[in-house]
N, CA, C and O atoms as a MOPAC input file, in Angstrom:
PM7 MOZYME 1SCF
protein

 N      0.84400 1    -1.18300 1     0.00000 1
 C      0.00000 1     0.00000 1     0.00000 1
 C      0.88900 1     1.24700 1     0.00000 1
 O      1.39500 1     1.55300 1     1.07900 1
 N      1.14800 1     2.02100 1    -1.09700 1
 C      1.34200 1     3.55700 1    -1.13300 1
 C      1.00100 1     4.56000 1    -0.15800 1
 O     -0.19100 1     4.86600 1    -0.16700 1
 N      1.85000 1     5.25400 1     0.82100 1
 C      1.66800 1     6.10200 1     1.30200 1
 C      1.39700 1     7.39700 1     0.72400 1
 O      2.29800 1     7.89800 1     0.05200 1
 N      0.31000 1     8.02800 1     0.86700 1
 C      0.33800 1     9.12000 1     0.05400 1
 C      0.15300 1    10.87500 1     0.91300 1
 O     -0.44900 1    11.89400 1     0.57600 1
 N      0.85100 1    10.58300 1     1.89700 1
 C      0.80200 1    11.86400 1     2.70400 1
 C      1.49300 1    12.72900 1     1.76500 1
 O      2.02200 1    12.22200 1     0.77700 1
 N      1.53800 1    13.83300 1     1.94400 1
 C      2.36200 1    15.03600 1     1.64500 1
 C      3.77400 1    15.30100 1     2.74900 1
 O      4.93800 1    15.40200 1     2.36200 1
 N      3.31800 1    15.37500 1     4.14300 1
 C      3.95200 1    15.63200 1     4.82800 1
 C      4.01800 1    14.84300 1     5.67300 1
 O      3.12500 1    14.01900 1     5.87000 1
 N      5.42700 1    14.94100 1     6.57700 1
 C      5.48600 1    13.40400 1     7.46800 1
 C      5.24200 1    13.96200 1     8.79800 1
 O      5.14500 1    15.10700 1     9.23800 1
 N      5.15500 1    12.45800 1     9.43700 1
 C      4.28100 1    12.89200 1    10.85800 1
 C      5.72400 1    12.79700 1    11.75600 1
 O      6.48300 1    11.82900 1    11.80400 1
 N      5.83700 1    13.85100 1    12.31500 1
 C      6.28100 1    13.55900 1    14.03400 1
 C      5.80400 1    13.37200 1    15.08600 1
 O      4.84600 1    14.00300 1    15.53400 1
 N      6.40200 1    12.46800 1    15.64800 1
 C      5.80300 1    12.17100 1    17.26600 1
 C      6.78600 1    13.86200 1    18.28600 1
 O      7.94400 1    14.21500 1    18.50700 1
 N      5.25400 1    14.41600 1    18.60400 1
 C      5.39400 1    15.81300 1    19.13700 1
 C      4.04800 1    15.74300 1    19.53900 1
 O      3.09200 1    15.45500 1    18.81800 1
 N      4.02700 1    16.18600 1    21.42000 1
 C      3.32000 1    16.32900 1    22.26600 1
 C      2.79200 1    17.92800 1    22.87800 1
 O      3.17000 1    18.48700 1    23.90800 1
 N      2.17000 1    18.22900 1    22.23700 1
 C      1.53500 1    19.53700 1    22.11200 1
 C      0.23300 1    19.57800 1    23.10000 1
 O     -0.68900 1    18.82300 1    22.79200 1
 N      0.08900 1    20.34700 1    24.19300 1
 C     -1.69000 1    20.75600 1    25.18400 1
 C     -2.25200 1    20.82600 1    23.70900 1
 O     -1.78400 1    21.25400 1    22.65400 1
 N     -3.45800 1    20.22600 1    24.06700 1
 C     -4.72500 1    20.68500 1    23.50600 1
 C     -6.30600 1    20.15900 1    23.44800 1
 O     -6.46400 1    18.96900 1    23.71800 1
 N     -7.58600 1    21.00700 1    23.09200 1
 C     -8.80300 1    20.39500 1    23.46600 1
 C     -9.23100 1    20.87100 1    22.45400 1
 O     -8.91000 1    21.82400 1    21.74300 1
 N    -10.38800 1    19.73900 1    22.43200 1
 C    -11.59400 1    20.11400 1    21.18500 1
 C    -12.86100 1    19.68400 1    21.98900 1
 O    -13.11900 1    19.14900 1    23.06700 1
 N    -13.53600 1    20.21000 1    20.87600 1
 C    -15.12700 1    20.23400 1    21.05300 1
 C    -15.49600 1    19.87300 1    19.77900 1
 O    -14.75600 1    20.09600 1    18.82100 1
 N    -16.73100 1    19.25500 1    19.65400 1
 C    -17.62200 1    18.58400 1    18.33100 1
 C    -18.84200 1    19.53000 1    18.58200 1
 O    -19.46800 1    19.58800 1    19.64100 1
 N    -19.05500 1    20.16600 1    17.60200 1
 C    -19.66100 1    21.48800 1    17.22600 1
 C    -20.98600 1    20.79500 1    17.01100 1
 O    -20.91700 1    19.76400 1    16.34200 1
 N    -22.27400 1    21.18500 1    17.48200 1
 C    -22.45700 1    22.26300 1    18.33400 1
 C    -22.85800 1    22.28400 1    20.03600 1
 O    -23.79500 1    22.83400 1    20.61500 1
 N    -21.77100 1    21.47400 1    20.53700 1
 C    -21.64100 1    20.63600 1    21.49000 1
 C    -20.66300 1    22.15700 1    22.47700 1
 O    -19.86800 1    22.89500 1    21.89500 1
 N    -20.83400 1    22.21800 1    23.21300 1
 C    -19.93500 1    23.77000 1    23.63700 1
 C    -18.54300 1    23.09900 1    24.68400 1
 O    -17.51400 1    23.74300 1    24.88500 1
 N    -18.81600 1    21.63700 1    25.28100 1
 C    -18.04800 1    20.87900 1    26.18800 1
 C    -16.68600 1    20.70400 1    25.38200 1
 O    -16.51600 1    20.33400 1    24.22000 1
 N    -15.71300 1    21.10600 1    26.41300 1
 C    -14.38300 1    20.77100 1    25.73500 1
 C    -13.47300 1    19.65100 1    26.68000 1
 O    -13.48600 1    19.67900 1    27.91100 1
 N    -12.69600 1    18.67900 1    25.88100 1
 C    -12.09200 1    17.60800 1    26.26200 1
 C    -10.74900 1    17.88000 1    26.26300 1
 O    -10.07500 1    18.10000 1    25.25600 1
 N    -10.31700 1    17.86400 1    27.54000 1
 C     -8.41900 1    18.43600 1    27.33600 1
 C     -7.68700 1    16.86600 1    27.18900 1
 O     -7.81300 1    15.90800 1    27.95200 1
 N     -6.83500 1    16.97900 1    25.84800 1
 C     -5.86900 1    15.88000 1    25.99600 1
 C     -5.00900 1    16.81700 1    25.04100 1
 O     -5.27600 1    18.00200 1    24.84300 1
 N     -3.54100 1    15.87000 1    24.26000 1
 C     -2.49400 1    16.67400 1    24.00300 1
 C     -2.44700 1    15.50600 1    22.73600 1
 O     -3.05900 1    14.44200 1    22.64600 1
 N     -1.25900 1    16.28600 1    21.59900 1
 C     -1.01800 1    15.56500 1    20.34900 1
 C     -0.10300 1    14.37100 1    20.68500 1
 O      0.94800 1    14.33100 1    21.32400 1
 N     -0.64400 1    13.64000 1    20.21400 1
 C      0.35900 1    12.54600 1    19.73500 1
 C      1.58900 1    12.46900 1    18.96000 1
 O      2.66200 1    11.91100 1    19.19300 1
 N      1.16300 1    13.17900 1    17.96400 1
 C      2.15100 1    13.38200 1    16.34800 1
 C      1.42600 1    14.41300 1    15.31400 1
 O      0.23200 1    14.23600 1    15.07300 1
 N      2.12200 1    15.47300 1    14.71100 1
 C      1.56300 1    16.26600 1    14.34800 1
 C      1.69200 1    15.97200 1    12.44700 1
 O      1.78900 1    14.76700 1    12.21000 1
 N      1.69900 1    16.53800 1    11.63800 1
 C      1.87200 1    16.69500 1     9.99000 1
 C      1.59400 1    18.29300 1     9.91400 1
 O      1.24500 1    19.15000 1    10.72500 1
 N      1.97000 1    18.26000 1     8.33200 1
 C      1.14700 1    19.64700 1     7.92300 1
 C      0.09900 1    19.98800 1     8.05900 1
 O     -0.22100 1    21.13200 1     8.38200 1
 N     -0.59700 1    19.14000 1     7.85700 1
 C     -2.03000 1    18.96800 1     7.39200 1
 C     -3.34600 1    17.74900 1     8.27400 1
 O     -4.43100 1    17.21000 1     8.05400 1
 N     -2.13100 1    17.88100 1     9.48000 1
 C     -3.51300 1    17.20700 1    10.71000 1
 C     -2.52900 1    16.41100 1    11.76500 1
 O     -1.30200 1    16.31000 1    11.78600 1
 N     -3.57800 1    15.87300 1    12.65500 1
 C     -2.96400 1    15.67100 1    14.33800 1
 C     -3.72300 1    14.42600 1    14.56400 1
 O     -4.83700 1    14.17000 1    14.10800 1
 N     -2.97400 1    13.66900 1    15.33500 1
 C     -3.43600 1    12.47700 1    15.72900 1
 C     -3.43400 1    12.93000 1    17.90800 1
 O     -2.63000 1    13.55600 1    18.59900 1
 N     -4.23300 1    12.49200 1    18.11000 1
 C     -3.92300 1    12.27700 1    19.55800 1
 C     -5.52500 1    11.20300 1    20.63200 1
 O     -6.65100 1    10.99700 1    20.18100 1
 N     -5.13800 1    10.88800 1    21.63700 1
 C     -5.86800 1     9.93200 1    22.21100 1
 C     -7.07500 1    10.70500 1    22.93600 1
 O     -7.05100 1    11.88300 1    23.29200 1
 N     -7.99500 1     9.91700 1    23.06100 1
 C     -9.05600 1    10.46900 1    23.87000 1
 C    -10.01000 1     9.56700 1    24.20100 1
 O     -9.86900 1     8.51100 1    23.58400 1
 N    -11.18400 1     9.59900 1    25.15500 1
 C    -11.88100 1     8.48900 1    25.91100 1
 C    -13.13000 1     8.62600 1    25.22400 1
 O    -14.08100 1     7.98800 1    25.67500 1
 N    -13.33000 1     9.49700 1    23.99800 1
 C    -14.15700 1     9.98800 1    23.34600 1
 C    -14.52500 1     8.93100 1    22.50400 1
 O    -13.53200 1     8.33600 1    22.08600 1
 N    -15.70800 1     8.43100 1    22.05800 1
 C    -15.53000 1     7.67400 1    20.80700 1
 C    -16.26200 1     8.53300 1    19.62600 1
 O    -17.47800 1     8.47200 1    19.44500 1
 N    -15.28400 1     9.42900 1    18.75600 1
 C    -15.34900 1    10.00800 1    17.72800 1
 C    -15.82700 1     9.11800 1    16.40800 1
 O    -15.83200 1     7.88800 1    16.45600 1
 N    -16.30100 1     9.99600 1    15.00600 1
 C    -17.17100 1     9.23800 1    14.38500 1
 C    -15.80200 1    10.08400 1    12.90200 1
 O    -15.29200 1    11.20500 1    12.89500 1
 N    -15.67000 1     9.05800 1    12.00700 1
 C    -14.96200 1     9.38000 1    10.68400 1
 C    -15.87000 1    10.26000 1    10.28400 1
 O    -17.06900 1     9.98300 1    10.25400 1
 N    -15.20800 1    11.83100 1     9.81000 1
 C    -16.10800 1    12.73500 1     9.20300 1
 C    -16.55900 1    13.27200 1    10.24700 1
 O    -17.09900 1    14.29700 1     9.83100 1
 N    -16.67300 1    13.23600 1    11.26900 1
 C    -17.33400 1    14.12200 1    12.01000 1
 C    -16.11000 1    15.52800 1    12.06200 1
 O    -14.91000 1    15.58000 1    11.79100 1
 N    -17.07300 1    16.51600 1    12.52800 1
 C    -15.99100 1    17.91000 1    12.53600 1
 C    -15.47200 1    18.05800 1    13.55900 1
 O    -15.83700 1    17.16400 1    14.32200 1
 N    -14.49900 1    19.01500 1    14.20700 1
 C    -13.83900 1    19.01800 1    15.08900 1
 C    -13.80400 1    20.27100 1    15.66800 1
 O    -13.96100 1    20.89200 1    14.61700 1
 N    -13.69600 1    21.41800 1    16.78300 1
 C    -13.39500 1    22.26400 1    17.07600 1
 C    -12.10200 1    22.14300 1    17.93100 1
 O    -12.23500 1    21.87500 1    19.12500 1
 N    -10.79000 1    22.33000 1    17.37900 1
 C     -9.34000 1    22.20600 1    18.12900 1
 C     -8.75800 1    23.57600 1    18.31900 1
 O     -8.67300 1    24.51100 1    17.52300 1
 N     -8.29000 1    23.44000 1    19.86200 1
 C     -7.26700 1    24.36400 1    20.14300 1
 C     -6.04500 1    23.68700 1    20.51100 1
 O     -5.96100 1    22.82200 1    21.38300 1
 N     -5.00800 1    24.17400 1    19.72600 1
 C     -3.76800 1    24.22600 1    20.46200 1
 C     -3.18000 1    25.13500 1    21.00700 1
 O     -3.35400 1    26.34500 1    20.86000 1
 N     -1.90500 1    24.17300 1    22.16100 1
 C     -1.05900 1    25.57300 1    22.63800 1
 C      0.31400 1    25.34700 1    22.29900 1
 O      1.01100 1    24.51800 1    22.88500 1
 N      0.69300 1    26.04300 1    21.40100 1
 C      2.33300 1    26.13600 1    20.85300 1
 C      3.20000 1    26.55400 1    21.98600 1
 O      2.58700 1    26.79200 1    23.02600 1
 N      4.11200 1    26.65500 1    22.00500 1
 C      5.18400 1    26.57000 1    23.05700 1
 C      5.98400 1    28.29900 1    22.20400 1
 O      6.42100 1    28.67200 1    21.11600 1
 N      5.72400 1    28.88800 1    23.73600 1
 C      5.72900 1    30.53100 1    23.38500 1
 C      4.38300 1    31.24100 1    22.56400 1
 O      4.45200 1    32.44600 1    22.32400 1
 N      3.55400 1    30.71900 1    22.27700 1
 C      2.57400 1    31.27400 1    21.53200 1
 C      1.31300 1    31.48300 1    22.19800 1
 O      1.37400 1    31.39400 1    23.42400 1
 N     -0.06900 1    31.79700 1    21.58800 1
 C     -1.06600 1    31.74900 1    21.77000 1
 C     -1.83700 1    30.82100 1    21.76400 1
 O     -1.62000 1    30.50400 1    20.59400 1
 N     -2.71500 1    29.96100 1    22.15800 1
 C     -3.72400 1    29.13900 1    21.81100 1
 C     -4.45500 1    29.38000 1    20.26600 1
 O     -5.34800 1    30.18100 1    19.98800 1
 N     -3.79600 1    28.45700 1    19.41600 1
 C     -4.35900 1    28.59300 1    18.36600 1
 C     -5.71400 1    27.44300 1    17.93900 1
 O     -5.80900 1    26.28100 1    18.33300 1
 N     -6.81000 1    28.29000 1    16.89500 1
 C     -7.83700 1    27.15400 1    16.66300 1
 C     -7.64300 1    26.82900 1    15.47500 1
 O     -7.27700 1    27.59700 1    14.58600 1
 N     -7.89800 1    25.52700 1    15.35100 1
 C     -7.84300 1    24.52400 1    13.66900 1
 C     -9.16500 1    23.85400 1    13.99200 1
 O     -9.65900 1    23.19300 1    14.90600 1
 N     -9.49200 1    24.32800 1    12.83900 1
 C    -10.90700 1    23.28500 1    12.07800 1
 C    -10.81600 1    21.91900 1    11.19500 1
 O    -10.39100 1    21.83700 1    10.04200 1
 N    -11.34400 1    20.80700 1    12.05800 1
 C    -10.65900 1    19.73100 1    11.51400 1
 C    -11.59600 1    18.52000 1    11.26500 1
 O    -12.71100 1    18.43700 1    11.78100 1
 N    -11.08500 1    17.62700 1    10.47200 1
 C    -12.36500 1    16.38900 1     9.71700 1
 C    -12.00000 1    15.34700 1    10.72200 1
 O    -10.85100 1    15.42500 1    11.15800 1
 N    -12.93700 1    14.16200 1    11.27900 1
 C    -12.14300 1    13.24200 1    11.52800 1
 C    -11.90300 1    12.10200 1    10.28100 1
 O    -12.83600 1    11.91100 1     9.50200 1
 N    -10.70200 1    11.39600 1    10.12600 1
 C    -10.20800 1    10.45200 1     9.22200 1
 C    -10.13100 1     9.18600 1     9.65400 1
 O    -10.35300 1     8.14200 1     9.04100 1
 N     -9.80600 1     9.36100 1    10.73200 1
 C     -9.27200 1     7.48200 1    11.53900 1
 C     -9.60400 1     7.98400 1    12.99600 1
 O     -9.46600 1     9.05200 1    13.59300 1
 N    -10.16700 1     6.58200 1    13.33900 1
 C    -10.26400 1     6.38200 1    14.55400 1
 C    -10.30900 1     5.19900 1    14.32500 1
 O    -10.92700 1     4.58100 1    13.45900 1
 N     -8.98100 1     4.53900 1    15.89400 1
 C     -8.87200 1     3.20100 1    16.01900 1
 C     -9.08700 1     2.96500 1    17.61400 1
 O     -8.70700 1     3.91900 1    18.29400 1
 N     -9.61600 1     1.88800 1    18.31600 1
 C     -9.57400 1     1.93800 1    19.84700 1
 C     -8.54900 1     1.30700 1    20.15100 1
 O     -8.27400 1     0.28600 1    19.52100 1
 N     -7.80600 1     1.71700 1    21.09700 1
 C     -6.53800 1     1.30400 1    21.68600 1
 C     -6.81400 1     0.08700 1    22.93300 1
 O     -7.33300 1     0.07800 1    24.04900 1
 N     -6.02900 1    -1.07500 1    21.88100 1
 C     -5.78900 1    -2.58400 1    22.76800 1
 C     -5.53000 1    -2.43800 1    24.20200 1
 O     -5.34900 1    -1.32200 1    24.68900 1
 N     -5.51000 1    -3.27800 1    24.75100 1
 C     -4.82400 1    -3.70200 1    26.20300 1
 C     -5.14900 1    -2.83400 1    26.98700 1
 O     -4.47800 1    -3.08000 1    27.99000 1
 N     -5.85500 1    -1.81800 1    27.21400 1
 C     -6.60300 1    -1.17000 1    28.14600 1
 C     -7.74800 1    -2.37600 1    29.27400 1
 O     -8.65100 1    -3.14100 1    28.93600 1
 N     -7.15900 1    -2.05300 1    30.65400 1
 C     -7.75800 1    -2.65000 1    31.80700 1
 C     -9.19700 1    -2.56700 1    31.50100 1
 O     -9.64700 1    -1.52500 1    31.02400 1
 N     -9.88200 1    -3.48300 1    31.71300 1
 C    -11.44400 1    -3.57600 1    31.82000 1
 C    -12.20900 1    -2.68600 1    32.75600 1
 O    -13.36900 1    -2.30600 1    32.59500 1
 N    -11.64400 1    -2.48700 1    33.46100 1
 C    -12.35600 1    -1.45200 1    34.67500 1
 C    -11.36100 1     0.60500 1    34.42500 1
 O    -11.35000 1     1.63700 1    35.09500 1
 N    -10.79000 1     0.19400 1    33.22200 1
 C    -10.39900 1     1.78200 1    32.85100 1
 C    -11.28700 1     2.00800 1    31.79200 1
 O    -11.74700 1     0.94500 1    31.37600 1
 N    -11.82600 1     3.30200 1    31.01700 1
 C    -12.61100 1     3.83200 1    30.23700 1
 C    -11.82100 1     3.33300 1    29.12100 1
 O    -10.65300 1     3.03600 1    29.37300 1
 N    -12.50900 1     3.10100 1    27.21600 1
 C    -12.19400 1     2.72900 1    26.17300 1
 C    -11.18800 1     3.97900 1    25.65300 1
 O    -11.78900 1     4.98100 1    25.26600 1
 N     -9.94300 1     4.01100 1    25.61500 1
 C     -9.18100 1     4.73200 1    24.82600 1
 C     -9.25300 1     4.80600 1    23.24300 1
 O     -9.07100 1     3.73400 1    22.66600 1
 N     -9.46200 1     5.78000 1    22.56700 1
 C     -9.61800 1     5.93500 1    20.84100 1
 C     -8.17200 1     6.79800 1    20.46500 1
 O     -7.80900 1     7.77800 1    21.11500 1
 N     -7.44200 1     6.25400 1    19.31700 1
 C     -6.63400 1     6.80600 1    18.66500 1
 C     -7.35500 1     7.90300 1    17.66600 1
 O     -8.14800 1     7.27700 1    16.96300 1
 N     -7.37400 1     9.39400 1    17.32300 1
 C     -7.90300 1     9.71000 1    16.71300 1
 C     -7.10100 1    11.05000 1    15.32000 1
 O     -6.51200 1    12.11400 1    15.50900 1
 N     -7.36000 1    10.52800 1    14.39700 1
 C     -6.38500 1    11.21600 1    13.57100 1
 C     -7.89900 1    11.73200 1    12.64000 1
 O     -8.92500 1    11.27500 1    12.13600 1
 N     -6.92300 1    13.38100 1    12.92800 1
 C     -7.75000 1    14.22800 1    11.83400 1
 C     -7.23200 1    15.26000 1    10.79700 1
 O     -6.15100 1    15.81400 1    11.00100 1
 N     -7.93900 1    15.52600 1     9.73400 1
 C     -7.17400 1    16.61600 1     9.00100 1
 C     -7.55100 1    17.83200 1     9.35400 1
 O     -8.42400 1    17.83800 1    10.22200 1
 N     -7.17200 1    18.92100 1     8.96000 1
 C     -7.35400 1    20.37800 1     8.90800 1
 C     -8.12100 1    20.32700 1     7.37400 1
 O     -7.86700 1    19.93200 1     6.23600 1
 N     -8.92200 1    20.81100 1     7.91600 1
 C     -9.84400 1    21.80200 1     6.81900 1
 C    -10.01800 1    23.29800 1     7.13900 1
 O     -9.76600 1    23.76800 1     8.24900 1
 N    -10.66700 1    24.33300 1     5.62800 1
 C    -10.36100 1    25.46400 1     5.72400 1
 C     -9.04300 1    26.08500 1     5.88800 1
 O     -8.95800 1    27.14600 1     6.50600 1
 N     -7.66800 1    25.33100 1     5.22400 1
 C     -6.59500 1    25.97400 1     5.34900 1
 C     -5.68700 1    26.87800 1     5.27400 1
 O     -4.50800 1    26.95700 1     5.62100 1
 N     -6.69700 1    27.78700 1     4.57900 1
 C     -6.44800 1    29.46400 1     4.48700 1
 C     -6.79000 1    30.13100 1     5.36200 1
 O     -6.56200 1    31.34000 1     5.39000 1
 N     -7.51900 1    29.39200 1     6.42900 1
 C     -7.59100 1    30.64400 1     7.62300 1
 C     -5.90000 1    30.93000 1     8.31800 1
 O     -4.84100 1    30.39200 1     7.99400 1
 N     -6.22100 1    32.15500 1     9.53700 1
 C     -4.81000 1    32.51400 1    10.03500 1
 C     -4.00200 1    31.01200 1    10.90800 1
 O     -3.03900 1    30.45900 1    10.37700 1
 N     -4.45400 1    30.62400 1    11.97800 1
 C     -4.17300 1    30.12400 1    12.65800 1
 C     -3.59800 1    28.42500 1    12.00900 1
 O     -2.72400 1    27.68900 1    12.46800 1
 N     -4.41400 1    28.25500 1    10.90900 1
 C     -4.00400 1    26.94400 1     9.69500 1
 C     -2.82300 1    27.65100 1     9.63500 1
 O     -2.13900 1    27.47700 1    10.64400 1
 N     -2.37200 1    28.33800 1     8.86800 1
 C     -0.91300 1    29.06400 1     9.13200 1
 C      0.21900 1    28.93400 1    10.33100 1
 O      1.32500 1    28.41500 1    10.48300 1
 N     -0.52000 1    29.54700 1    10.92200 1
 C      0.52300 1    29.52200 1    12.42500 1
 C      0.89400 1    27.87500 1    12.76600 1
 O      1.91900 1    27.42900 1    13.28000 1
 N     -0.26300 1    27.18100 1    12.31100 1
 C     -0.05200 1    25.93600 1    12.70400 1
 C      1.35800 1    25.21400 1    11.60800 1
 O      2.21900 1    24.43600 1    12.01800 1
 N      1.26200 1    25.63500 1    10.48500 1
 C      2.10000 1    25.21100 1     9.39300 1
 C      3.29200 1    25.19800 1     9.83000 1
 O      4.01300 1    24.21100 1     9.97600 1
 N      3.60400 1    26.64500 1    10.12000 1
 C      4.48800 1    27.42300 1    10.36800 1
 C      5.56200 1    26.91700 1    11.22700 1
 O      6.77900 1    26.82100 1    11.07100 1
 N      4.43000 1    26.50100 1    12.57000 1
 C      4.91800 1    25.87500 1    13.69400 1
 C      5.54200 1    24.80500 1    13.38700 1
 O      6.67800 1    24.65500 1    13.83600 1
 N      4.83200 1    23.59000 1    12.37300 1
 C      5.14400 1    22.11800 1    12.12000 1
 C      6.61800 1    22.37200 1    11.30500 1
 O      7.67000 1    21.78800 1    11.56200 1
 N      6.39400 1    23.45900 1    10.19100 1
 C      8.05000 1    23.47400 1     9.88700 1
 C      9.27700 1    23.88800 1    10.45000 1
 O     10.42800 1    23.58500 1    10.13600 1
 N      8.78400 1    24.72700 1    11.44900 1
 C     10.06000 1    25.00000 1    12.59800 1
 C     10.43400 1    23.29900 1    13.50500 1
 O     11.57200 1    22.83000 1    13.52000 1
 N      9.57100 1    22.80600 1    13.99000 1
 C      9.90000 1    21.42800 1    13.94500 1
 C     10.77500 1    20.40200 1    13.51600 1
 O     11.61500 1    19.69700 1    14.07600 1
 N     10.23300 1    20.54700 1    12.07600 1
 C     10.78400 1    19.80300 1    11.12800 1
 C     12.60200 1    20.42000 1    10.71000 1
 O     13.62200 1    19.81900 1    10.37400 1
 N     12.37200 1    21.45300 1    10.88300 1
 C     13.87900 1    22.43900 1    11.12800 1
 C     14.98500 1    21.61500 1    12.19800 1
 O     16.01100 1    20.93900 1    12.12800 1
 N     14.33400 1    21.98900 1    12.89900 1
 C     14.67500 1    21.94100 1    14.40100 1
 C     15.29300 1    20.57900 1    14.33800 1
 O     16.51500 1    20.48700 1    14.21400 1
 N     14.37200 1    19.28800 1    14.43000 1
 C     14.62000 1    17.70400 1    14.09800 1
 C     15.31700 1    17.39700 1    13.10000 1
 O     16.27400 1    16.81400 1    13.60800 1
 N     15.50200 1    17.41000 1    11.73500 1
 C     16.65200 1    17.87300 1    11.12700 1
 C     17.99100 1    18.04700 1    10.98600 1
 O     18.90900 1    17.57100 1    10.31700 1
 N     17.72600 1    19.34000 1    12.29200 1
 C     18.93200 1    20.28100 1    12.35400 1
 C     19.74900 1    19.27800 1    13.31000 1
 O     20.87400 1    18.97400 1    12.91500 1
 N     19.32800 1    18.76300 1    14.45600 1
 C     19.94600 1    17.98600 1    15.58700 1
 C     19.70300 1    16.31400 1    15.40700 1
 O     19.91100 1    15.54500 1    16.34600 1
 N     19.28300 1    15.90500 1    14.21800 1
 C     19.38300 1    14.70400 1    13.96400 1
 C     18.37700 1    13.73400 1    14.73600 1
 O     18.55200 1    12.51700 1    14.68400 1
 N     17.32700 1    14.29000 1    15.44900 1
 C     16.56000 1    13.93100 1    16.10500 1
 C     15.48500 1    13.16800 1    15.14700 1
 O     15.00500 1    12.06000 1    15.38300 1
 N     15.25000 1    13.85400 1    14.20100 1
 C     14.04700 1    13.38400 1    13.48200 1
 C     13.44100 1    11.94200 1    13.40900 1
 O     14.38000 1    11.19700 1    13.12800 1
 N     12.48700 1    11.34600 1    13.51700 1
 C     12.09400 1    10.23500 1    13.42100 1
 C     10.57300 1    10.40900 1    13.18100 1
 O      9.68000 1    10.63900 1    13.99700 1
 N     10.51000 1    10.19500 1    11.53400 1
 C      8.76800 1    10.00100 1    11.41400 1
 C      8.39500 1     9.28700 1    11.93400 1
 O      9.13100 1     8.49600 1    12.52400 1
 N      7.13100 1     9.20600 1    11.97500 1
 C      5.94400 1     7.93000 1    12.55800 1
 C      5.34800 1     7.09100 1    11.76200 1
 O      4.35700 1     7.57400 1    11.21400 1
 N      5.61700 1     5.88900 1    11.46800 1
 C      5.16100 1     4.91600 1    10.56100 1
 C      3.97000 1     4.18100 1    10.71200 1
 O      3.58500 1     3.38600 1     9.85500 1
 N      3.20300 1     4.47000 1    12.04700 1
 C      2.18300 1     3.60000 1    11.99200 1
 C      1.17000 1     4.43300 1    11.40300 1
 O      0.04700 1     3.97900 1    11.18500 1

């Protein structure tokens, strides 16, 4: 099977919460692994493919930025204790990527990608 991302994912742990619109409740968890063009991270939520997303992140030195996002994958995470809540892997894209903050977010992922690179750190995420 052909991978056909554009951009590769890093494992990078970023604060952040969303809400499923028009739902006003927000769920704090943090990224898993980021891309250009969307974020994977865990939650006790069981999210629906296609459903929309309301995300904030918090960049490191920055503002809380918002991304508007699709869901793509959701997988539930194995080996979780029977008496702990169902963990979901949940990977989504950014949509609307001409707004500001789709930017800032870009922006951010290529200073990253700089950064990892630069110090030999880099290691995409293959799963």
């Amino acid at each position: 099977m052909q991978d056909k991302r554009r951009y590769h994912r890093m494992k990078l742990e970023v604060p952040m919460n969303f809400r499923v619109p028009p739902k006003r409740k927000f769920i704090d968890t943090s990224t898993l692994d980021i891309s250009g063009t969307g974020v994977a991270f865990i939650t006790t939520e069981e999210l629906k493919v296609r459903q929309e997303l309301l995300i904030y992140l918090l960049l490191p030195g920055r503002t809380k930025i918002e991304i508007h996002a699709k869901v793509v994958r959701v997988a539930r995470e194995e080996g979780q204790p029977s008496d702990y809540p169902a963990l979901y892997r949940i990977g989504v894209k950014i949509v609307d990527p001409i707004k500001f903050d789709e930017k800032a977010f870009v922006k951010f992922y290529a200073e990253k990608l700089v950064e990892f690179f630069g110090r030999g750190k880099y290691a995409p995420v293959t799963s």
